[in-house]
One Martini backbone bead per residue (centre of mass of N, CA, C, O) as a GRO file, in nm:
protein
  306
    1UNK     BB    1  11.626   9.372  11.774
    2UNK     BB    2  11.491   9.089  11.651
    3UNK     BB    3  11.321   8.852  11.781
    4UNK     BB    4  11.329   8.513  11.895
    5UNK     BB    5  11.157   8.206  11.821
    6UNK     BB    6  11.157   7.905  11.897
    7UNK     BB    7  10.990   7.611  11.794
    8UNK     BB    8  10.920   7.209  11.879
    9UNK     BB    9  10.638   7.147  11.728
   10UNK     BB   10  10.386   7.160  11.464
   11UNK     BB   11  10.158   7.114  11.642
   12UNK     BB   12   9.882   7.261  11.758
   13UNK     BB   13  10.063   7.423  12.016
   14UNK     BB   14  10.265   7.541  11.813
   15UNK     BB   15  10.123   7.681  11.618
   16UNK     BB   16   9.929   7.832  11.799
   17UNK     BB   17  10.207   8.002  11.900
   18UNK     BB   18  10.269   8.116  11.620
   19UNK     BB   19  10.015   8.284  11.609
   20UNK     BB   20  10.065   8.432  11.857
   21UNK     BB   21  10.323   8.571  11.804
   22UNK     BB   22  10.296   8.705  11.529
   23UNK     BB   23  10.051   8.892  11.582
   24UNK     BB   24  10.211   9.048  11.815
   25UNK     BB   25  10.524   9.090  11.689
   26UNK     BB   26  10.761   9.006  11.889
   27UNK     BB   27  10.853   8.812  11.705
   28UNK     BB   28  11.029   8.556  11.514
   29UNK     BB   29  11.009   8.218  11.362
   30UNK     BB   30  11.068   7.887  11.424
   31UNK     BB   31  10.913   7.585  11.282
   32UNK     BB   32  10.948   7.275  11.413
   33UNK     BB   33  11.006   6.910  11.223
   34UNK     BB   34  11.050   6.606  11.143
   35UNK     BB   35  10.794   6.719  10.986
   36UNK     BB   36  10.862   6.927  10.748
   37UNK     BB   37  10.616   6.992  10.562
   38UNK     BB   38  10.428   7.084  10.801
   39UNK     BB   39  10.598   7.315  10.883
   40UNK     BB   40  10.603   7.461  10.608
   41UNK     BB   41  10.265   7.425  10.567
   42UNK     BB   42  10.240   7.635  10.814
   43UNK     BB   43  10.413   7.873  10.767
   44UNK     BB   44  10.273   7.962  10.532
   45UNK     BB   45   9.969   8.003  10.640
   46UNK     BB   46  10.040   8.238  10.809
   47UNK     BB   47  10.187   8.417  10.634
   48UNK     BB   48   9.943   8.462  10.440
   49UNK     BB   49   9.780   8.641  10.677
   50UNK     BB   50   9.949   8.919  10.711
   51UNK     BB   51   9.809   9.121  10.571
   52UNK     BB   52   9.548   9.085  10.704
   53UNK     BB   53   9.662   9.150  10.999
   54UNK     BB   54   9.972   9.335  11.020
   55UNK     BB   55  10.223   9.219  10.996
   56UNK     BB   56  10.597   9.200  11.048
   57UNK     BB   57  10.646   8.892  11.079
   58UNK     BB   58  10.849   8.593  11.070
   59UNK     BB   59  10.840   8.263  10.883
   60UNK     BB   60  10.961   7.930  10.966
   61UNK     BB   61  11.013   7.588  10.820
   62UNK     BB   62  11.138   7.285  10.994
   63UNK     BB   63  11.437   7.035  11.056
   64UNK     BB   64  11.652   7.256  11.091
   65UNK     BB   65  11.882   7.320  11.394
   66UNK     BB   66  12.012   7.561  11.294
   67UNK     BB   67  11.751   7.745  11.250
   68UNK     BB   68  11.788   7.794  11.590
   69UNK     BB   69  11.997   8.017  11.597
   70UNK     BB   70  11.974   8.275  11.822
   71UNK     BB   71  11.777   8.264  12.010
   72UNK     BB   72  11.602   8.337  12.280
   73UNK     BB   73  11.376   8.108  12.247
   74UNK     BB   74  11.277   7.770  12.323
   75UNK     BB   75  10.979   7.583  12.245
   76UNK     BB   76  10.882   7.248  12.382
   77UNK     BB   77  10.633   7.040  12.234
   78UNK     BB   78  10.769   6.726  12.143
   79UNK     BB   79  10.559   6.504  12.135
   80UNK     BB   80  10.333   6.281  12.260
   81UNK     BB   81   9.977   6.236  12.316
   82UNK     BB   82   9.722   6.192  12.468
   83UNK     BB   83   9.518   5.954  12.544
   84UNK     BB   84   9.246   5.792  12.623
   85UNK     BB   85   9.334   5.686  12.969
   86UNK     BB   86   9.547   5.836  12.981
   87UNK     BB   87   9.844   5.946  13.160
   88UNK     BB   88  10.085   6.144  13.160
   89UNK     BB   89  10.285   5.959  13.290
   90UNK     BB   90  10.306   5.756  13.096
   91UNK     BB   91  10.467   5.918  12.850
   92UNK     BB   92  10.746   5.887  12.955
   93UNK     BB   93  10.926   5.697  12.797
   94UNK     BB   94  10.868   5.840  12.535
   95UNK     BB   95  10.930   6.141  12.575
   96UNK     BB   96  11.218   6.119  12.675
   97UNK     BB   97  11.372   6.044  12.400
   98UNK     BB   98  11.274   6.323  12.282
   99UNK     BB   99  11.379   6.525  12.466
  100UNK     BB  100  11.676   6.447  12.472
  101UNK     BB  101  11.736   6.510  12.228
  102UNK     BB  102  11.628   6.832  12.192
  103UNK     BB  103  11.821   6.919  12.431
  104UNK     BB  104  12.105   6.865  12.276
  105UNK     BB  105  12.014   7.058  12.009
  106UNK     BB  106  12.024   7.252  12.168
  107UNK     BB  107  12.275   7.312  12.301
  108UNK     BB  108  12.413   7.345  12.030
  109UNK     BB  109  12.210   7.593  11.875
  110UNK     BB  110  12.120   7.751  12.170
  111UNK     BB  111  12.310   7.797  12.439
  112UNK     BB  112  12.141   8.104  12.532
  113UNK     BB  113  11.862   7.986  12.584
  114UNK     BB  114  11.531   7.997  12.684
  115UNK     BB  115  11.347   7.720  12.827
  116UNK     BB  116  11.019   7.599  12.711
  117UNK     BB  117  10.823   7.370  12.852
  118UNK     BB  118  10.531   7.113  12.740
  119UNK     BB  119  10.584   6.842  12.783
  120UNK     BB  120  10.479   6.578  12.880
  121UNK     BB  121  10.553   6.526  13.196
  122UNK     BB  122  10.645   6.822  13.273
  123UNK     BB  123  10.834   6.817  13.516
  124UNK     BB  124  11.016   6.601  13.405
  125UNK     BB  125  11.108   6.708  13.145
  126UNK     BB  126  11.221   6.952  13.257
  127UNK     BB  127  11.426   6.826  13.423
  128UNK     BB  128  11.588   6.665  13.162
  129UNK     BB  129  11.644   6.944  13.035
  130UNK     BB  130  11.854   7.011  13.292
  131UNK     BB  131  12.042   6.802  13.270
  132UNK     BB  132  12.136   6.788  12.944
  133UNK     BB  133  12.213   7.064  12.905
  134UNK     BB  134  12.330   7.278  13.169
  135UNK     BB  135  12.145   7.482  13.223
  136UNK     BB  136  12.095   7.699  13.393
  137UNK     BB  137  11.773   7.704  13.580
  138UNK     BB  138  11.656   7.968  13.475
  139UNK     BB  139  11.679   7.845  13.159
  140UNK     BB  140  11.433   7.675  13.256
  141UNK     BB  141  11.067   7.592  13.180
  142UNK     BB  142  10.780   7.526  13.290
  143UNK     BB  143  10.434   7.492  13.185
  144UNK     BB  144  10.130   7.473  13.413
  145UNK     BB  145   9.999   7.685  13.630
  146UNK     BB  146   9.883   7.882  13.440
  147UNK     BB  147   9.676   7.696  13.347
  148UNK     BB  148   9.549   7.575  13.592
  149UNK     BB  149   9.462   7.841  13.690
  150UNK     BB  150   9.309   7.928  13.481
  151UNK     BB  151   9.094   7.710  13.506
  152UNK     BB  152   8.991   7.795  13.780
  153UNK     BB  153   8.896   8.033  13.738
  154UNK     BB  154   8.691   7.966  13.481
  155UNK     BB  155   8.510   7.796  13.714
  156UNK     BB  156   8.423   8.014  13.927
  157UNK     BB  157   8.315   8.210  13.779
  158UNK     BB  158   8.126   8.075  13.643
  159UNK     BB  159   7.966   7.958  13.942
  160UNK     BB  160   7.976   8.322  13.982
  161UNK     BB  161   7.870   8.497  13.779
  162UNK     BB  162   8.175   8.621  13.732
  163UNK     BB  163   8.463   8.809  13.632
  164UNK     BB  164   8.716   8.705  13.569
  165UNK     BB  165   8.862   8.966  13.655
  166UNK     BB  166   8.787   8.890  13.990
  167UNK     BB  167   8.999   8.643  13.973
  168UNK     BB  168   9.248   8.518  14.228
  169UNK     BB  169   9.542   8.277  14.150
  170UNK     BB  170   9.710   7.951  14.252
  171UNK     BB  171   9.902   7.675  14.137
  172UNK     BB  172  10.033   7.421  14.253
  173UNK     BB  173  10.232   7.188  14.162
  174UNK     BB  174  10.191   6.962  13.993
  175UNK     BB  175  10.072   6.864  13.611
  176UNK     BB  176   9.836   6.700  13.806
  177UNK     BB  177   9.676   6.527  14.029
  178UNK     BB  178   9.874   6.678  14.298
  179UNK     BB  179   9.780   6.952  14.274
  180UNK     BB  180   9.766   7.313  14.425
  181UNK     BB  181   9.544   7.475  14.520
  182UNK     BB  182   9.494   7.821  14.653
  183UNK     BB  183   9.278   7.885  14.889
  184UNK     BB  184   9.382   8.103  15.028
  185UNK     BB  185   9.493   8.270  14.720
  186UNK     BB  186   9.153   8.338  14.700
  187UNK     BB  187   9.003   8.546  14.487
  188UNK     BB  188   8.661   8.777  14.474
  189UNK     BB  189   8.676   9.046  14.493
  190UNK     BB  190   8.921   9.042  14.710
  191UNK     BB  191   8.734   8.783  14.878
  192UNK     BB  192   8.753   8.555  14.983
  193UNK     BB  193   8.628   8.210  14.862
  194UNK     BB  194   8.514   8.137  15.147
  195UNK     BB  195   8.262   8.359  15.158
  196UNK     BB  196   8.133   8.284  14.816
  197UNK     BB  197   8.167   7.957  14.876
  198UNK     BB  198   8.085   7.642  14.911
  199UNK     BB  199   8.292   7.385  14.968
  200UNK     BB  200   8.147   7.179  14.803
  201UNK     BB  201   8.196   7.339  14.541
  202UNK     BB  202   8.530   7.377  14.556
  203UNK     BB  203   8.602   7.103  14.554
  204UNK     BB  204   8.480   7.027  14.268
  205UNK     BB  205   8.674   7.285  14.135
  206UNK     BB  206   8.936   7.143  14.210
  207UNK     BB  207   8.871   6.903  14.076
  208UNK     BB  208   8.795   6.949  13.764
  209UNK     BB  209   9.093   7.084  13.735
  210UNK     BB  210   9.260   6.841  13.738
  211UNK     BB  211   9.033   6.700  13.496
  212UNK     BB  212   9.040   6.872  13.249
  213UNK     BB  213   9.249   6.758  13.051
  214UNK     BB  214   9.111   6.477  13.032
  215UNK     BB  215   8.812   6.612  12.938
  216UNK     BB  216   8.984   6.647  12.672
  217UNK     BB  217   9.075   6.435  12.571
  218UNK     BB  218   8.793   6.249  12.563
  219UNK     BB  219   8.639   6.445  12.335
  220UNK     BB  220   8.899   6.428  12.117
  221UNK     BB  221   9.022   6.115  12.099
  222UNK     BB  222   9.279   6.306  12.021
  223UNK     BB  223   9.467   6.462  12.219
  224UNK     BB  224   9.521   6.815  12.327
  225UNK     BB  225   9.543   7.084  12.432
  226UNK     BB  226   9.577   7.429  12.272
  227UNK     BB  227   9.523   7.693  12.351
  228UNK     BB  228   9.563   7.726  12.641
  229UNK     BB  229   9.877   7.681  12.637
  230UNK     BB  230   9.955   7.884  12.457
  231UNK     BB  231   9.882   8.128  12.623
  232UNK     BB  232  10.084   8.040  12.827
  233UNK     BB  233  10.338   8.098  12.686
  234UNK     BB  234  10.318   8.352  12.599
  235UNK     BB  235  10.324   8.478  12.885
  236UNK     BB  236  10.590   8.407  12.919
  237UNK     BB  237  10.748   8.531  12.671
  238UNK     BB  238  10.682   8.800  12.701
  239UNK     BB  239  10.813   8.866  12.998
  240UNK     BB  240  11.059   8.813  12.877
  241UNK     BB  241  11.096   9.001  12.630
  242UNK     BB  242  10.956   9.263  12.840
  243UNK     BB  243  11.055   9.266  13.137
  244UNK     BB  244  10.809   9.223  13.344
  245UNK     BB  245  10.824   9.071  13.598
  246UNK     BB  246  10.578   8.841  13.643
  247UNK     BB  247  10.391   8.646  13.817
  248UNK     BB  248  10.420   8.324  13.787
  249UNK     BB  249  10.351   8.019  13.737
  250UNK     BB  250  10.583   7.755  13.722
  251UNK     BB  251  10.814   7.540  13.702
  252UNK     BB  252  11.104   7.489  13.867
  253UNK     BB  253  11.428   7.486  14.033
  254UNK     BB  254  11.497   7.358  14.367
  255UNK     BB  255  11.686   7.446  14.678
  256UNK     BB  256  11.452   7.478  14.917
  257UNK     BB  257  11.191   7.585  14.871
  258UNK     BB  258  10.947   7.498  15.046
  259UNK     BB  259  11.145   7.246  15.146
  260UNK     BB  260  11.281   7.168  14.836
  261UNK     BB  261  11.435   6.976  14.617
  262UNK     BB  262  11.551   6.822  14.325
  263UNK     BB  263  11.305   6.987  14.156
  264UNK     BB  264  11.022   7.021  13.943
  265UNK     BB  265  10.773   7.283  14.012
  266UNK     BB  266  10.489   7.454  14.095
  267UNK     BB  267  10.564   7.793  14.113
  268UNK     BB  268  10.595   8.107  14.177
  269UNK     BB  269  10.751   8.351  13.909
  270UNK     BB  270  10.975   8.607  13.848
  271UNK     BB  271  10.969   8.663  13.486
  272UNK     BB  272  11.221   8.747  13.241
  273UNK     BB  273  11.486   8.793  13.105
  274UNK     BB  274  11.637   8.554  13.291
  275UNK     BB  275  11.361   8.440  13.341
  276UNK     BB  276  11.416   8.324  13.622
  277UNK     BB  277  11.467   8.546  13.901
  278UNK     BB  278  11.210   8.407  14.119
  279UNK     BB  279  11.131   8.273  14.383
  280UNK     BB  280  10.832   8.279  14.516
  281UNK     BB  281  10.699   8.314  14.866
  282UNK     BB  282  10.458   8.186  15.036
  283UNK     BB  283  10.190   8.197  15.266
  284UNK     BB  284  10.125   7.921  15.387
  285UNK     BB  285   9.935   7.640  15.447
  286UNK     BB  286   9.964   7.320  15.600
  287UNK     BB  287   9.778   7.169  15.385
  288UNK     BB  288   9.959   7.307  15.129
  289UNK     BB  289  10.225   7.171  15.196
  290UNK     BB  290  10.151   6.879  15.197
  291UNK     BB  291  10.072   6.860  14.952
  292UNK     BB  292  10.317   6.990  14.789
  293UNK     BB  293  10.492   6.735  14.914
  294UNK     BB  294  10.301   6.495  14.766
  295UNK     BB  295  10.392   6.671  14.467
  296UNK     BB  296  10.705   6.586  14.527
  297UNK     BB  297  10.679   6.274  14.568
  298UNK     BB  298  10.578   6.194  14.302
  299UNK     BB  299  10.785   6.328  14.091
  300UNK     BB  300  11.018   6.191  14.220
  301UNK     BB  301  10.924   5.896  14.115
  302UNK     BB  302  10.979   5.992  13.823
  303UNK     BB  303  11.267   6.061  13.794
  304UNK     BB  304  11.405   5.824  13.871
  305UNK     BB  305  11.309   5.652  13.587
  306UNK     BB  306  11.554   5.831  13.429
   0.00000   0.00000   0.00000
């Protein structure tokens, strides 16, 4: 049977994952949007190139959450942009009141759906998004670690003129300032990063990785990135729907783990079909514990805004 994957925002991130997940074959796609036209007029233009590229998956554009019923997955991309000087952070009241409606609607017309939040700030909309469904916490995910993940890979490789695929990492805690590159568990070619490179040129680049998004928004002048964001919901969509059981950092919504309770941060988790089915704990650094924490704290002090 043909699986599903409904789209709720039909902006930069969401067509552009629907581009990818059409192409890829793995799904049929329904991109909303409550500006119906652009979901329809962005449909069209996919459907469109569909024999050019060779795929037979389908794709519909709507307003009407009733065509989201039965999906597999639902991803939420729906909210505002941020604007050049803006933080996530600042985003939360505007976004939580579309979030809100959102997780209600999908609540009605997808019960069964596991929900991959993009909505900035991430660990809070995804937070607001399991409180309102009462959705089981597996089938809630922020997408944010495995982007950030990204992020630094391709700045270590690029500043070691090295294979991207020669360097592994994760990158913990929010999707924000308070992020927590694993400098433990980063390696280049099998060996540990900090023998390959000098601590203040890493540091750097740790900088740099956290403030990658700041410095997209800053050069579009209006909105954010969104390659790189599709391509990891997408690995995520994958993990999901082919059962691949991949470890791969999300929001997760924590017990205990790590020390942590009550709120979605970025943990390492292996995903499949059940969504989340484990978190996955590492052993970390005492200093990276520590940050953890204090990305634990920032989170929560926003999560009580809402």
């Amino acid at each position: 049977m043909t699986k599903k994957v409904s789209i709720i925002g039909a902006g930069a991130v969401g067509a552009t994952l629907a581009h990818r997940v059409l192409e890829s074959g793995i799904a049929d796609v329904v991109l909303l949007d409550i500006f119906k036209n652009i979901a329809l007029g962005k449909a069209m233009d996919l459907s469109d190139a569909s024999p050019v590229v060779a795929h037979e998956s389908t794709i519909i554009g709507t307003d009407d959450y009733k065509d989201i019923g039965s999906s597999d997955i639902v991803v939420i991309t729906a909210g505002l942009p941020r604007k050049p000087g803006m933080t996530r952070d600042e985003l939360i009241s505007k976004n939580a009141v579309i979030i809100k409606d959102v997780a209600l609607k999908v609540k009605a017309h997808a019960p069964k759906s596991i929900i991959i939040v993009v909505t900035n700030p991430l660990d809070v909309m995804t937070y607001l998004t399991y409180k309102v469904t009462g959705f089981p916490k597996n089938r809630v995910i922020g997408m944010a670690g495995l982007l950030d993940g990204s992020r630094f890979i391709y700045l270590i490789a690029s500043a070691l003129g090295v294979p991207r695929s020669s360097v592994e990492t994760y990158v913990l805690g929010s999707h924000g300032d308070t992020m927590v590159p694993l400098i433990s568990k980063t390696k280049v070619g099998g060996k540990p990063v900090t023998e390959v490179m000098d601590n203040a040129k890493l540091q750097a680049i740790v900088k740099r990785t956290c403030d990658r998004g700041a410095e997209i928004v800053s050069l579009f002048g209006s909105g954010s990135a969104f390659y790189s964001p599709s391509a990891a919901v997408f690995k995520m969509i994958e993990s999901i729907l082919k059962d691949k059981k991949e470890t791969i950092t999300a929001s997760a919504y924590l017990e205990g783990e790590y020390g942590l309770s009550d709120l979605y941060i970025g943990v390492p988790c292996k995903i499949g079909n059940g969504g989340i089915e484990e978190v996955v704990q590492f052993d970390i650094s005492s200093q990276e514990k520590a940050a953890l924490t204090r990305s634990a704290e920032a989170i929560k002090a926003l999560n009580k805004l809402l």
